[in-house]
C-alpha positions, 0 to 999 in steps of 0.5 A: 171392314165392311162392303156395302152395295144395291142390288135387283132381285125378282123386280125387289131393291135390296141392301147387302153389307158383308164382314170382310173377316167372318165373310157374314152377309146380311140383306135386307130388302128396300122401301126405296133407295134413297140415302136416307133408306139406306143408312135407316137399314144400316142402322139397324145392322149396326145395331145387331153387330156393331158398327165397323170401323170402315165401310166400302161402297161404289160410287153411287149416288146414294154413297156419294151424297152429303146426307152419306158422308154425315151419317158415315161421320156421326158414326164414326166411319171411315167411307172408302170407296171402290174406282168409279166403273169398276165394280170388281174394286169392291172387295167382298161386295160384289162376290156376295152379291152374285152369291146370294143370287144364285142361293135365291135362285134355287130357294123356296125361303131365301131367308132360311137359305140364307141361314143355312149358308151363314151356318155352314162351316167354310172350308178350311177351318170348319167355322161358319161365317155366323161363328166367326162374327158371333162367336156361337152357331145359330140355330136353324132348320138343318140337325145339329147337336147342342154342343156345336150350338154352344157359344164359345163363352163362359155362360155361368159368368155371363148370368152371373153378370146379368143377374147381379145388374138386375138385382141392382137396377131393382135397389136403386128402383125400389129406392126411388120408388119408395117401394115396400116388400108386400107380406107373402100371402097363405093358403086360405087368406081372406082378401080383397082383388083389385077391379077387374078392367072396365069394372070399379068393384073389388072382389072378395075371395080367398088364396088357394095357393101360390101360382109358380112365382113367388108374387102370383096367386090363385084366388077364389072369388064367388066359384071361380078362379082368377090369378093375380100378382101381389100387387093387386090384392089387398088383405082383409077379414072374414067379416069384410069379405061377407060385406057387399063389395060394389063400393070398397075402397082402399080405406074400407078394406080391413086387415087382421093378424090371422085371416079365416077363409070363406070354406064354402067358397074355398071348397067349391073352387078346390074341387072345380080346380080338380076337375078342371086337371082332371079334364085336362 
């Protein structure tokens, strides 16, 4: 279940909704407050933590029109509603409300005090409002210690989970795509970069080294150093990388068993990347 109402704060409309379980409070501020505005925002709520079983609201026009009851249908909501004139049948709503006033009274940042106030643990069973709804702490402004911020989780299944989905939706990508594993580069190959952006040439150079991941590299073309994904390089010779480059395309980039590095150039980029640690 959850309590939904309007509310005015320093001449600003604001949506609050709060969780009758956890006792969470979301607000969000309004464009307008018109029906369609509102459920707009809901949505993205919902989108957050869900969507309730059952919302509870007021009588207001906005609650009570056409284009309300649809969205609450679409969603799969039940809509109650509290007796019209009686504002205190609104369960959490109203209370929350007058809460989040006097938070915001006293605030510099509502926001942050908002956070806090979710990240308290309420009285009597030493869980904050955002651990009951999320199962985890959130982290804020105020100390804390990285066990109390824990998720109460198996964290190694829940990667173990992702990363088995990641290494399937790459199969079936690799598949449609018709996508090929590129040969690893070395140390001192001689290859071609694709065009920089605005630019149709192709730069000769050599690899200096892999840079963190697997498929990135440092290259050395004419005294400088660029990085470049696999992807954007494409193996040649020694001879083709002395040849004037302005007009390369794909079919005149030629390819050998073992590549030779320009030295020249090689060297003038190591000793230019050692200055640059250096200076840094």
């Amino acid at each position: 279940m959850v309590g939904c109402d309007l509310f005015d704060f320093q001449l600003s409309k604001y949506l609050l909704l709060v969780d009758y379980y956890s006792k969470y409070i979301d607000v969000v501020e309004l464009s307008s407050t018109t029906t369609s505005s509102i459920t707009n925002v809901m949505k993205q709520i919902f989108a957050c933590h869900g969507i309730p079983l059952r919302i509870r609201s007021d009588n207001g026009p906005q609650f009570s029109s056409t284009r309300f009851n649809k969205f609450c249908q679409a969603y799969g909501i039940e809509h109650q509603t509290s007796s019209p004139h009686f504002q205190s049948s609104n369960g959490e709503a109203e209370p929350a409300i007058q809460r989040v006033k006097r938070l915001w009274s006293k605030a510099e940042d509502k926001y942050l005090t908002l956070l806090d106030y979710r990240t308290t643990p309420l009285e009597g069973i030493k869980l904050s409002q955002a651990q009951l709804l999320m199962g985890g702490r959130p982290r804020n402004t105020l100390p804390a210690s990285t066990e109390i911020l824990k998720p109460r989780i198996d964290a190694i299944v829940v990667k173990e989970h992702f990363n088995k989905k990641k290494a399937k939706q790459k199969v079936y990508y690799d598949l449609k795509r018709g996508v090929k594993e590129l040969k690893p580069l070395e140390q001192g190959d001689s290859i071609h970069m694709n065009p920089l952006p605005g630019s149709k040439s192709w730069k000769s150079g050599t690899v200096v080294k892999h840079y963190g991941r697997p498929r990135s590299y440092v290259i050395c073309s004419r005294g400088r150093l660029y990085r470049r994904n696999r992807r954007h390089l494409r193996e040649t010779s020694e001879a083709a990388n002395q040849q004037d480059t302005t007009t390369l395309d794909d079919g005149q980039l030629g390819v050998s068993d073992k590549q030779h590095e320009s030295r020249r150039e090689h060297r003038e980029c190591i000793r230019g990347e050692r200055r640059d640690s250096t200076n840094g």
